[in-house]
Every structure is written in structure tokens, then in C-alpha cells.
FILO-452565 format. One record per residue (C-alpha): residue number from 1; x negated, y, z negated. Coordinates in steps of 0.5 Angstrom, whole numbers, plus 500, padded with zeros to 3 digits. Each point is the difference from the previous one (the first is absolute). Example, Ala and Ser with C-alpha at 12.3 -4.5 7.8 and 13.67 -1.06 7.14 Angstrom:
<1; <475; 491; 484>>;
<2; <498; 507; 502>>;
//
This chain:
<1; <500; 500; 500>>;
<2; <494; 505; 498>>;
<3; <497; 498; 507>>;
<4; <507; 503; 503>>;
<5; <500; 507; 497>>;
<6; <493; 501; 501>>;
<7; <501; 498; 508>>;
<8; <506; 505; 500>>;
<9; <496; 505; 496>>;
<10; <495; 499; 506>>;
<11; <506; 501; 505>>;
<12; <503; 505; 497>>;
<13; <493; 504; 501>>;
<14; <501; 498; 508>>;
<15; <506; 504; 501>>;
<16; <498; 507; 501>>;
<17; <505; 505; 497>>;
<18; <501; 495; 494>>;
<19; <492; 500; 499>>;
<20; <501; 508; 500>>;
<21; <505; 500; 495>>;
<22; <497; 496; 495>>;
<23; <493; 503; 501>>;
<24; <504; 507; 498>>;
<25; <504; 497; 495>>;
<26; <494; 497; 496>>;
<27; <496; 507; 501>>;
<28; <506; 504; 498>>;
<29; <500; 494; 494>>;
<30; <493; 502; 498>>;
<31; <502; 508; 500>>;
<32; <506; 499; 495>>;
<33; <494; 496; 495>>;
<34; <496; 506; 501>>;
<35; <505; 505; 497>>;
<36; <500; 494; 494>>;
<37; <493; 500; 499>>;
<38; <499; 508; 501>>;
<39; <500; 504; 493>>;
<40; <503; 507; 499>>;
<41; <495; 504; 499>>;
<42; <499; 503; 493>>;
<43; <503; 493; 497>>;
<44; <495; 495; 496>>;
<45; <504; 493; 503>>;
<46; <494; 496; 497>>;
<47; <504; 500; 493>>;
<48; <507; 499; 502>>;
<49; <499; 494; 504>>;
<50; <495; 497; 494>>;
<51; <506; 501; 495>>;
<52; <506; 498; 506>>;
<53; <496; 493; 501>>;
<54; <501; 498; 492>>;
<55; <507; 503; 500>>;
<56; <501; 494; 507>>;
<57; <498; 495; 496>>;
<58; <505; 500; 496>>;
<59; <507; 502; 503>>;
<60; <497; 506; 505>>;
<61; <507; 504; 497>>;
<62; <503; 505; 504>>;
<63; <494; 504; 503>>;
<64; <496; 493; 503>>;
<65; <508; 498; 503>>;
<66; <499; 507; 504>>;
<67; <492; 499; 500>>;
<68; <502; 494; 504>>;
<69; <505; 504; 505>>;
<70; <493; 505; 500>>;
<71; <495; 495; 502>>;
<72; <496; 501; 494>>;
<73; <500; 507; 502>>;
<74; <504; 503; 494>>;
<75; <493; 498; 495>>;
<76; <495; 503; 504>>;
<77; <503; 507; 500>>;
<78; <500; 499; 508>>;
<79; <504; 503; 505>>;
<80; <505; 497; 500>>;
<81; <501; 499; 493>>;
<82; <507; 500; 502>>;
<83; <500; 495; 507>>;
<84; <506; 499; 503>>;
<85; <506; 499; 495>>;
<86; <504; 507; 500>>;
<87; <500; 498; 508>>;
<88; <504; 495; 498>>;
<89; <503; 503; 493>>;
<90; <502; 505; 505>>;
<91; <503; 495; 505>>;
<92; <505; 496; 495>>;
<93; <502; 506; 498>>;
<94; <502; 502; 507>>;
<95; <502; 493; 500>>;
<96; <506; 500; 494>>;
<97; <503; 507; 502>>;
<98; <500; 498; 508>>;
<99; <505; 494; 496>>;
<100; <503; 506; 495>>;
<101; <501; 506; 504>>;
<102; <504; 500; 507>>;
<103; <497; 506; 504>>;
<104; <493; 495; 499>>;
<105; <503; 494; 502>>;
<106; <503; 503; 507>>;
<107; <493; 503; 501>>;
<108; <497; 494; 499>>;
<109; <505; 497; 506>>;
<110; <499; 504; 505>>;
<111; <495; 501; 505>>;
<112; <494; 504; 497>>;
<113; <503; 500; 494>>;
<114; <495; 494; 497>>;
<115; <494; 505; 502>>;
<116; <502; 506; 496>>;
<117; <501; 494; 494>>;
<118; <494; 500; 501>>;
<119; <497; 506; 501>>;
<120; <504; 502; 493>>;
<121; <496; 495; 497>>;
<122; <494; 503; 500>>;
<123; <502; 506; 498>>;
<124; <503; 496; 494>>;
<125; <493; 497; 499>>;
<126; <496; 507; 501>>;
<127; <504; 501; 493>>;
<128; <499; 494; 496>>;
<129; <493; 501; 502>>;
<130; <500; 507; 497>>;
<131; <503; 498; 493>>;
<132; <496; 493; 500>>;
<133; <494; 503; 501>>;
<134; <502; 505; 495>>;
<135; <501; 495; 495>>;
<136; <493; 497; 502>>;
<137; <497; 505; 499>>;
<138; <501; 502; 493>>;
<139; <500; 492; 498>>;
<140; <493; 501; 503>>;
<141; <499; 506; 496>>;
<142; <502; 497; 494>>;
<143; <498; 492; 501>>;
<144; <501; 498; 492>>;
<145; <507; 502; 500>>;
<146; <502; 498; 506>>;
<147; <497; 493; 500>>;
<148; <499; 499; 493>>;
<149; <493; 498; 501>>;
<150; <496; 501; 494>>;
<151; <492; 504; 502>>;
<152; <502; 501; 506>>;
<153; <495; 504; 503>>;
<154; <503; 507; 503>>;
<155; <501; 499; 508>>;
<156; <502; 507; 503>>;
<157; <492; 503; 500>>;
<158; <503; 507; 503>>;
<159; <501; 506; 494>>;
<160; <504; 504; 503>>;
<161; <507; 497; 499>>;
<162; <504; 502; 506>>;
<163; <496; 500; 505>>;
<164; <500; 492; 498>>;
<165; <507; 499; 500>>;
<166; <501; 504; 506>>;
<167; <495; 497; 504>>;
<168; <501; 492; 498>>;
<169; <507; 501; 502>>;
<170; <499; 503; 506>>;
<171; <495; 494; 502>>;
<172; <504; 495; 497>>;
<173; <506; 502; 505>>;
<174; <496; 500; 506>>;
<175; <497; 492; 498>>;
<176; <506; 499; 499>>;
<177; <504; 502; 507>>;
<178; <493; 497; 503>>;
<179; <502; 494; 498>>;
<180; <507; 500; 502>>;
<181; <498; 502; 507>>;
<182; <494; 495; 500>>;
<183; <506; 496; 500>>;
<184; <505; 503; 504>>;
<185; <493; 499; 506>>;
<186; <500; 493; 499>>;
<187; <507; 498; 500>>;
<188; <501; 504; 507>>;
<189; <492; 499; 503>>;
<190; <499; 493; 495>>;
<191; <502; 493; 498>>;
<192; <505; 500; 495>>;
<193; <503; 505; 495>>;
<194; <494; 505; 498>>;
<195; <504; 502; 493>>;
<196; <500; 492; 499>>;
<197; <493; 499; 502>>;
<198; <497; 506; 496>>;
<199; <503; 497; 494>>;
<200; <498; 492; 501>>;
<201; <492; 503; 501>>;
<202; <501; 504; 493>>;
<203; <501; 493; 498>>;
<204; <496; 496; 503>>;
<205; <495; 504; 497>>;
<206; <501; 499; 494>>;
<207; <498; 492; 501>>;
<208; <493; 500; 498>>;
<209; <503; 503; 494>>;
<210; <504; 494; 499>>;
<211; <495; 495; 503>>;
<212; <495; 502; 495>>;
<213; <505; 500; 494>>;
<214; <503; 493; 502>>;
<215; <492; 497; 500>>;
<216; <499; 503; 492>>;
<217; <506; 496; 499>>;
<218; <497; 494; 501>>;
<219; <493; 502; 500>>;
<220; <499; 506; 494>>;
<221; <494; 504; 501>>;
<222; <498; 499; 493>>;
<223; <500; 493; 501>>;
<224; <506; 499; 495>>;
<225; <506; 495; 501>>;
<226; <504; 501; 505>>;
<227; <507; 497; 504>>;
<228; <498; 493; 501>>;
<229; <502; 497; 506>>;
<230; <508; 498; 500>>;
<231; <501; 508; 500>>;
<232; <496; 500; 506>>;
<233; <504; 495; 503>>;
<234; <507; 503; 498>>;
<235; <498; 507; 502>>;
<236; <498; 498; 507>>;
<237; <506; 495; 501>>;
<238; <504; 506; 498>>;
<239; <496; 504; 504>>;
<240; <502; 496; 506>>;
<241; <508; 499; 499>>;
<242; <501; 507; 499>>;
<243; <496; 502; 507>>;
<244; <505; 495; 503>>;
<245; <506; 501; 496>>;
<246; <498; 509; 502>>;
<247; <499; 496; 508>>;
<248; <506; 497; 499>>;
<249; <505; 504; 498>>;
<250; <497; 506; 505>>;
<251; <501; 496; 505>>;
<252; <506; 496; 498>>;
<253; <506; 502; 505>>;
<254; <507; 497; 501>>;
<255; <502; 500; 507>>;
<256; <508; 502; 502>>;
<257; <502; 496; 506>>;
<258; <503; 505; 506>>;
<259; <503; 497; 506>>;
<260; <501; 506; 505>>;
<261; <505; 500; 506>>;
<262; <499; 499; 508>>;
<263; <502; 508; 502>>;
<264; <500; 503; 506>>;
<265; <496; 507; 502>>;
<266; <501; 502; 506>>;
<267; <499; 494; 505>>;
<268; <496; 497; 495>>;
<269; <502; 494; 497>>;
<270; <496; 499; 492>>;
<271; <501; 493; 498>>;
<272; <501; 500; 492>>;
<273; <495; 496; 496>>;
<274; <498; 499; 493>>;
<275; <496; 504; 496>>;
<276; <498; 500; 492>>;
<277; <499; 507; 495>>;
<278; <495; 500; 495>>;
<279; <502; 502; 493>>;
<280; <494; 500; 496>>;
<281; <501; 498; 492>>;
<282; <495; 506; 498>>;
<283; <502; 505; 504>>;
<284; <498; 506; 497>>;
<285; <493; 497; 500>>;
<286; <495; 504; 494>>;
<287; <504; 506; 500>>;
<288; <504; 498; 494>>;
<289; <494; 499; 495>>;
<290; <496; 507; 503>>;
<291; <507; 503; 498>>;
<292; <501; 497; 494>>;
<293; <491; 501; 497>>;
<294; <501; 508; 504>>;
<295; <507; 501; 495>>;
<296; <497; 496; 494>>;
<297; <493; 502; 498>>;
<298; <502; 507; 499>>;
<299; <505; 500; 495>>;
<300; <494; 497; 495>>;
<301; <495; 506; 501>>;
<302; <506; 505; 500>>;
<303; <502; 498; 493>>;
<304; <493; 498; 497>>;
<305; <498; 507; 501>>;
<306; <506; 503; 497>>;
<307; <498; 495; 495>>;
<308; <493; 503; 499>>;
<309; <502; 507; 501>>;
<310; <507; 500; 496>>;
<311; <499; 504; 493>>;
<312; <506; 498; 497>>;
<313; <499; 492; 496>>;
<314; <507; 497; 503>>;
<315; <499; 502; 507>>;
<316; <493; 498; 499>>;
<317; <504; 492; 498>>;
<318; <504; 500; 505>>;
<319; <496; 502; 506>>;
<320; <495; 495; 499>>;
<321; <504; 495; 499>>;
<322; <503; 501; 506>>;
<323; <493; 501; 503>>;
<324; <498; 493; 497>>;
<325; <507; 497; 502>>;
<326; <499; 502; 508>>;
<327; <493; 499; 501>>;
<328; <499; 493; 503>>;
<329; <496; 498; 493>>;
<330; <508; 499; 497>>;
<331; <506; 494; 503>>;
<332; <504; 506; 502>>;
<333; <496; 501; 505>>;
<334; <499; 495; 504>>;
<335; <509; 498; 498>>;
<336; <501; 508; 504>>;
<337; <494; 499; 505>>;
<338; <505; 493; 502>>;
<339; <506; 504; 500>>;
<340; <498; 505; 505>>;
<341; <497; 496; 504>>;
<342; <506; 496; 501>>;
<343; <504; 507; 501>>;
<344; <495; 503; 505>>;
<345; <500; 494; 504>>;
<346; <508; 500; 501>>;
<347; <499; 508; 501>>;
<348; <494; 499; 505>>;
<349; <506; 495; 504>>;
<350; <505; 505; 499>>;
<351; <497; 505; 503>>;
<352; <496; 497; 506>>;
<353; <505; 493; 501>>;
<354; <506; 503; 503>>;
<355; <503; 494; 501>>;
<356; <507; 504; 504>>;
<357; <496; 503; 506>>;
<358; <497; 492; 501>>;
<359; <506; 498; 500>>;
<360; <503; 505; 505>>;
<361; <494; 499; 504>>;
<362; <501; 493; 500>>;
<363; <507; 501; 503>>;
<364; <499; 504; 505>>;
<365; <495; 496; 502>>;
<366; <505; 494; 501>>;
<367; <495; 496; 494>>;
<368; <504; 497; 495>>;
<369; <498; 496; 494>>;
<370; <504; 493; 501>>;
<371; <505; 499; 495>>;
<372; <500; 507; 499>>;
<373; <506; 505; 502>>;
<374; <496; 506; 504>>;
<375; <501; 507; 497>>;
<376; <500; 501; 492>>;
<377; <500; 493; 499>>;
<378; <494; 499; 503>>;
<379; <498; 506; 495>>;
<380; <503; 498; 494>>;
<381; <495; 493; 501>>;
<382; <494; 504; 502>>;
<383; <501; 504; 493>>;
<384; <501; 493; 495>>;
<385; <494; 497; 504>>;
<386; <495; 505; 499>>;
<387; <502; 501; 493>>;
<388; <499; 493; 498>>;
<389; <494; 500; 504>>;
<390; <498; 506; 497>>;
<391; <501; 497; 492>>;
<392; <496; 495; 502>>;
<393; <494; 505; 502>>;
<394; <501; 504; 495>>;
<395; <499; 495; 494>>;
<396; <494; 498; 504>>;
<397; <497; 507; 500>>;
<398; <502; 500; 492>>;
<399; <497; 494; 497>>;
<400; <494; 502; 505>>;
<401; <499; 506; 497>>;
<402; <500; 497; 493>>;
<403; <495; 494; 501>>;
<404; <494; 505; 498>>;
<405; <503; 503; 495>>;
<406; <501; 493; 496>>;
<407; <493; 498; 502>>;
<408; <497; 506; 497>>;
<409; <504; 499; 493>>;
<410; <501; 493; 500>>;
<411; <494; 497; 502>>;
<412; <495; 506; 500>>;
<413; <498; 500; 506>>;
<414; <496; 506; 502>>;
<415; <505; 506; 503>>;
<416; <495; 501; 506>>;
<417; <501; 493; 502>>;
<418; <507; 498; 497>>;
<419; <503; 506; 506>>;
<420; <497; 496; 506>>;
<421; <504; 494; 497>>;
<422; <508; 503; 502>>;
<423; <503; 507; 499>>;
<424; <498; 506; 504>>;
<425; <494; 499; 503>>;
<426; <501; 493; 503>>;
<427; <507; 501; 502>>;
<428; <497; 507; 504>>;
<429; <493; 496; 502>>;
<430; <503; 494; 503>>;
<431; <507; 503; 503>>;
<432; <495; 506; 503>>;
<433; <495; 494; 503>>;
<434; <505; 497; 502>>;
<435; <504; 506; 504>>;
<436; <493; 502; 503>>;
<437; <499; 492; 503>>;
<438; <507; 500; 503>>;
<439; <499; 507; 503>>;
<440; <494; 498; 502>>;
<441; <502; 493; 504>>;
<442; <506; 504; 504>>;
<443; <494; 502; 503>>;
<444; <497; 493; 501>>;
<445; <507; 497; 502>>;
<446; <501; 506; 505>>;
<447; <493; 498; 504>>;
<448; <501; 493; 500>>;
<449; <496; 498; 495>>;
<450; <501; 495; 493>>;
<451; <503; 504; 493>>;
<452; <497; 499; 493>>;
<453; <503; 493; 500>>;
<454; <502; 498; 506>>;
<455; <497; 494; 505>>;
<456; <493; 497; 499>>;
<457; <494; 503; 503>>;
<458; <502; 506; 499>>;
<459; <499; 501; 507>>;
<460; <504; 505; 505>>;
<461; <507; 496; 504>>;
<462; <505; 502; 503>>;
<463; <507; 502; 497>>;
<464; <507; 497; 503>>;
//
């Protein structure tokens, strides 16, 4: 099998626009990491990144969750600190009141109006990186009280306060709105969703990080007693039925038989046939779990800091209580982290499914689902379909996400590497892999040659 995709790779390289595209989507890759690896100026990141690779091993918290959609770029004090995340806290946004607000929802129908959506977008996403990078500015300012770490030596290395915070939240918009077009290149000129993509290469660069705790796991440094060997079975056993389950539920899909009519257009008779549609289990695909960590690693932050600055004892008990509860540290977390996964699941389907349109499309069409009366009833059937289908996913994606939380505090597993084993960064990683691929054999199906998977050889044939 591995022969296999290395000869498609090779064959992918054979194609000239292909090549070009994943040549350009590499070095665009390559650029986006430079911007997490990029210090402002004026910031000592060196002793930030030292207290966040303690805080990790533990839980990580709130602030490595948001490190995670960063690529690491948050503890180094770089460029783009804030990555991509008020791009997309901006795009559900738009989403949920394009469901909400009717004026929305018609502009989204009509024709343009999905471009001055987007457009609204970033305009929306040029705001949140103001008030972000605000906010990040002055926790920089104060690292002690914002991240609760004790001897924390000071970051901001410019005296005039300012000229600091004017200047670190102009550059931390402009790293962010660089990300975002970065992305918006390689979804138009590339291979793949770029934002997807961006997000994948932060987290693929946290592997070593994880390759090198999961060693000391079993191999300490100071020559202690580690994990013995039935851990190391049972963590690559579950390593490997959580990638299949990942691939088999991104991929599961239930076919709904169509049979279209014999019609006539002009003199041409069109003979019926037989056709099938794809339902997909996990339609909503890694938008769920982005939503849900976006929304939910806020709320923690927000009351641990009134917690901190609170004067008052009762509101200092009740703010941190409510800190402790909603960071991912506490049960409630991972119990409301189900449930809105489960909401943006269905809300994703509401919004992108329309279920009345297929079927009018359907019917003008001359298809029909057999047993099926065209029309409402063939909406009606569609809805129940993709609401089953869409629990199913949805609990899926809700066990996922919990698999590294109860390795880290069941079994204590380092969080480094309890997160590579489900939750957000595998479903993000293989779900993007696995688009990418499929863009990718589309053009290798287009010139005749095998996919990822298909034939033996892996050499060019030609298609029926």
C-alpha cells in the first residue's frame, strides 16, 4: 500500500498545474510558519515559551488550547500570536446570525451576495484582532496576573507603554490578516482548504514536542522507571483504532438511490438511469469541534482574570469558581464541550443542508427517490436521513474530543501526547489529510492515472 501512494505522489509531480499547485502550497505553508516563528520586536518570548512547555505537560489549559490553533506562535511572543482563530470566530459569527437574521440569510441567497458575506468578514475579523490584540498586549504587560505564573521573568522589553501596545496590536492584526489571505491563496491557487491547512501545519509542528514526551514516557531521562510495555501497546492500539474510526466516519457516507426518468429535450430523447446520492455521516466535517474550542476557551480566561482583579472576596469565590469549572482542567468542560459539538453539528447541517432545494432540483430534473413521492415528501425524507445520520457523527465527534482529556487525567499521559490521540488536533489533522488527498486524486482521475488507493501498480490507465 505505502508503494502505492509514493507512486501517485510521483505521479501527482507529473502533472504540470498539480505540481505547481503543490509546490505553491508548500512554500505558502513554509511563509505561515515563519510568522509563528517570527518574534515582535520588543518581547522576550524565550521565557514565556519556557513556563508554557511546563504548563502543557499538565493540561495545557485554556491558553495552550488557543496555543494549538497558533502553531505555538502565542508563547513566542510572534507575529502571529493570534493565528487565524478571529478569522474563524468572525466566520461563525456571520454564520449563526445569517441563520438568525433574515436580511442575512437573503443576501446569502442571492447572487454576489455570498462575496459581501465574506467580505463582512474580514471586516469583522480586523475588529477582533484589535480588541484581541489589545487584550494580549496588556497580559504581556502583566504576565504574572494573566497567566498565573509565579517568577515569570518580564516580556514587554520597551519602556514606553504606548508605543508597546500601539505597536503590538498593529502588528498582530496585520500577522493575522496575512494568515488569513495566506489562506485564501492556496484555497484559490493551491491544494486544499488553505485555513484548514494553515491550522494542520501548526499542529504537525508540535509532533517532535509530543514524539519526545511520549520517549520519556517510557524512557525517562534521569534513568527512572518508566511506563512498561503494556501501556505502549495499548496507547499504539488506540492510536490506531482511533485513526480508523477518524477515516471511517470522515469518509462513511450512505448512498440514497435516485432513479431519473426517460425525458425528452427538443428532438433528443434522454434515457433514465440509476443514479445514488451521498449522504456523508460526518457532514459538518472538523467545523464542530473548531466552534465549540473557539467559543469555549474564552469564558475560562475571561472569569480567571475578574477572579484576579476582582476586590470584593464573594465576587473573587464566585469568578474563580466559575473559571475552575469552565477550563478544560474540570468534568463540566468536557459535558459542555460535548453538547456544543453536538449543537454546531446539527446547526452546520441546517445551514449548509438545504434539503428543500435538492429536492426541487430532483424533481425538476425528472429524478426520484424510489418509494419516494417527489416534492415534499422526498424533503421530508431527506431531513429524517441527515438527522440520523448527523446524531451518529455528531456523538462521534464528542467521544473524539474527549479521548485526550481522560488519558491525560485517567491514565496520566502527557497532554503533548494524549492530544494527538483523538480530540481536535487529530480529527483537524486527518480530516484535512484526507481532503487534501481527495483534491489531489481528482486531478490524477482527470488524467487517467490511478487515485491514492485504486488499482495495482499505481501506473496511468485509461478510464470508462
Amino acid at each position: 500500500m505505502f508503494g502505492q501512494i509514493f507512486r501517485t505522489f510521483a505521479n501527482c509531480m507529473k502533472i504540470p498545474e498539480l505540481r505547481s499547485r503543490i509546490i505553491f502550497t508548500l512554500l505558502v505553508l513554509g511563509v505561515a510558519r515563519l510568522i509563528a516563528l517570527t518574534p515582535i520586536p520588543g518581547l522576550n518570548g524565550a521565557a514565556l515559551n519556557e513556563h508554557f512547555e511546563k504548563d502543557a505537560s499538565s493540561g495545557g489549559g485554556a491558553l495552550g488550547i488557543y496555543s494549538l490553533f497558533t502553531g505555538g506562535a502565542l508563547e513566542r511572543c510572534a507575529v502571529g500570536s493570534l493565528g487565524i482563530m478571529p478569522y474563524i470566530s468572525a466566520t461563525i459569527v456571520l454564520q449563526l446570525l445569517t441563520a438568525v437574521l433574515p436580511g442575512l440569510a437573503k443576501l446569502a441567497r442571492e447572487e454576489g451576495g455570498r462575496a459581501k458575506i465574506i467580505a463582512y468578514g474580514r471586516y469583522l475579523t480586523v475588529l477582533l484582532c484589535i480588541g484581541q490584540g489589545l487584550a494580549l498586549a496588556v497580559s504581556w504587560k502583566n504576565p504574572q496576573q494573566a497567566f498565573n505564573y509565579n517568577g515569570l521573568d518580564q516580556i514587554v522589553l520597551i519602556e514606553n507603554s504606548w508605543i508597546y501596545i500601539t505597536q503590538t496590536v498593529v502588528v498582530l492584526t496585520a500577522g493575522t490578516l496575512l494568515i488569513m489571505w495566506l489562506g485564501e491563496q492556496i484555497s484559490e491557487r493551491g491544494v486544499g482548504n488553505g485555513v484548514s491547512l494553515v491550522i494542520t501545519i501548526g499542529i504537525l509542528a508540535r509532533l517532535p514536542i509530543a514524539a519526545t514526551a511520549f520517549w520519556n514516557m517510557f524512557f525517562p531521562a534521569g534513568g527512572g522507571d518508566g511506563k512498561n510495555w503494556v501501556h505502549l501497546v495499548l496507547l499504539l492500539g488506540l492510536l490506531v483504532v482511533v485513526v480508523a474510526g477518524v477515516i471511517l466516519v470522515t469518509q462513511g457516507q450512505r448512498k440514497i438511490p435516485v432513479q431519473h426518468a426517460q425525458r425528452a429535450v427538443g428532438r433528443k430523447v434522454f434515457a433514465g438511469g440509476t443514479s445514488f446520492m451521498p449522504l456523508k455521516v460526518n457532514y459538518a466535517g472538523v467545523m464542530p469541534v473548531i466552534f465549540a474550542s473557539a467559543i469555549l476557551m474564552f469564558p475560562a480566561l475571561l472569569f480567571g482574570r475578574i477572579a484576579t482583579w476582582a476586590s470584593n472576596s464573594s465576587f473573587q469565590q464566585v469568578f474563580g469558581f466559575l473559571g475552575r469549572v469552565l477550563s478544560n482542567q474540570h468534568w463540566f468542560y468536557l459535558v459542555a464541550e460535548s453538547l456544543m459539538i453536538i449543537f454546531f453539528s446539527y446547526f452546520w447541517v441546517a445551514t449548509q443542508f438545504n434539503e428543500i432545494q435538492i429536492a426541487d432540483d430532483l424533481k425538476k430534473s425528472g429524478g426520484y427517490v424510489p418509494g419516494i413521492r417527489p416534492g415534499q415528501a422526498t424533503s421530508d425524507f431527506l431531513h429524517r436521513c441527515m438527522s440520523r445520520l448527523t446524531l451518529a457523527g455528531a456523538v462521534f465527534l464528542a467521544i473524539l474530543a474527549a479521548v485526550p482529556w481522560l488519558l491525560n487525567k485517567s491514565l496520566g499521559v502527557d497532554f503533548n501526547v494524549a492530544s494527538f490521540f483523538g480530540g481536535t488536533s487529530l480529527l483537524i489533522t486527518v480530516g484535512v489529510i484526507l481532503d487534501t488527498m481527495r483534491t489531489m486524486e481528482s486531478y490524477l482521475l482527470l488524467r487517467q492515472y490511478d487515485g491514492f488507493l485504486g488499482g495495482k501498480g499505481g501506473k496511468g490507465r485509461v478510464l470508462k
